[in-house]
VOBA-1610 file (N, C-alpha, C; in pm, whole numbers, padded with zeros to 5 digits, always signed):
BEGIN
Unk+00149-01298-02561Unk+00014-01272-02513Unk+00010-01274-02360Unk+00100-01376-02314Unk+00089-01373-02188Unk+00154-01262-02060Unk+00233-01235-02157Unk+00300-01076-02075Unk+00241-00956-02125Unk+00123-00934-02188Unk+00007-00848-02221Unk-00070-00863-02103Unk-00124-01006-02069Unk-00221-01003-01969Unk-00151-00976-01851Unk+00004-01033-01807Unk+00040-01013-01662Unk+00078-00846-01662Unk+00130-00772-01709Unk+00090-00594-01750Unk+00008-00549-01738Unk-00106-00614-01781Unk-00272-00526-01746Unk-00273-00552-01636Unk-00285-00645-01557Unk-00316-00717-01443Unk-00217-00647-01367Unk-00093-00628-01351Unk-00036-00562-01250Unk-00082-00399-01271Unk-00130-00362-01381Unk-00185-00199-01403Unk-00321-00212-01334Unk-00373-00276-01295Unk-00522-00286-01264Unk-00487-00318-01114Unk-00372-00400-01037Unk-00417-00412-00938Unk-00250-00273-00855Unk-00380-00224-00764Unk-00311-00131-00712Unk-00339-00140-00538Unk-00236-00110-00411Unk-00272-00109-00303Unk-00282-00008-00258Unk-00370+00043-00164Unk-00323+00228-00107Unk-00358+00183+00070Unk-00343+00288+00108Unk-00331+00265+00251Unk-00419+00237+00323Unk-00541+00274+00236Unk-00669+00258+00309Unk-00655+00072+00304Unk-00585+00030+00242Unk-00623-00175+00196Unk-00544-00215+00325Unk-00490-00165+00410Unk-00410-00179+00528Unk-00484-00211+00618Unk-00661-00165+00664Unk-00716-00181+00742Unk-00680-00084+00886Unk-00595-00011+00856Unk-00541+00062+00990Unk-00632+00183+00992Unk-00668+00194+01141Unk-00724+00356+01191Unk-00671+00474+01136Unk-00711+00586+01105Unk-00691+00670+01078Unk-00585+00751+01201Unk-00621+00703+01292Unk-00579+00722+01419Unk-00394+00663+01448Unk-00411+00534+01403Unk-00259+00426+01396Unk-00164+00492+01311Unk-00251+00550+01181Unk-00190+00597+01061Unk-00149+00756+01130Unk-00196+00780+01182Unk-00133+00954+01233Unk+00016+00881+01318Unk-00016+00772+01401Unk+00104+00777+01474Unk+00187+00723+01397Unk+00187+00647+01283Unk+00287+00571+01242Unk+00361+00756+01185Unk+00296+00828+01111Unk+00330+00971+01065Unk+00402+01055+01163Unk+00357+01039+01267Unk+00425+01097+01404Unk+00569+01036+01434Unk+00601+00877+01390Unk+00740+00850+01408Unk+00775+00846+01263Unk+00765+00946+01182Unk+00858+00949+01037Unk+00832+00818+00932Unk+00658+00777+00938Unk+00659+00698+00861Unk+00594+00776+00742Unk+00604+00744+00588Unk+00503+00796+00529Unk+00421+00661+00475Unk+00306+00730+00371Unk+00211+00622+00276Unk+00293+00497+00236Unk+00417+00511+00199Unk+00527+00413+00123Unk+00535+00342+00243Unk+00599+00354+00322Unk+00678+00334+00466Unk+00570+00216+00492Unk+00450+00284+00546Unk+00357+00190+00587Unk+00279+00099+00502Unk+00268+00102+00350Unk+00268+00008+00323Unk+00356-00101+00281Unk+00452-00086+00309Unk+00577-00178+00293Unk+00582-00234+00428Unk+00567-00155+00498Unk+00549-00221+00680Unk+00440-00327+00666Unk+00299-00301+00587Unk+00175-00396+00585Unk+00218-00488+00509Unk+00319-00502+00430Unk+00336-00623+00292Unk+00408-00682+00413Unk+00516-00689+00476Unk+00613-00738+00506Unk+00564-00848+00640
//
């Protein structure tokens, strides 16, 4: 039961770039030095 709920729970929680808090503006430059969506949020976890 309990690896039912931790499955939903990781299916339900999702991050996107907008949860980064960064400018739209920061986010062009991070794109400008070869970052993508992945890139930078692995840059924000870390």
């Amino acid at each position: 039961m309990e690896d039912a709920r931790i499955e939903n729970q990781t299916e339900e929680t999702q991050i996107t770039i907008t949860d980064t808090e960064w400018t739209e503006s920061e986010r062009e430059q991070m794109r400008l030095h070869g970052y993508d969506d992945m890139d930078m949020l692995r840059a924000w976890l870390s």
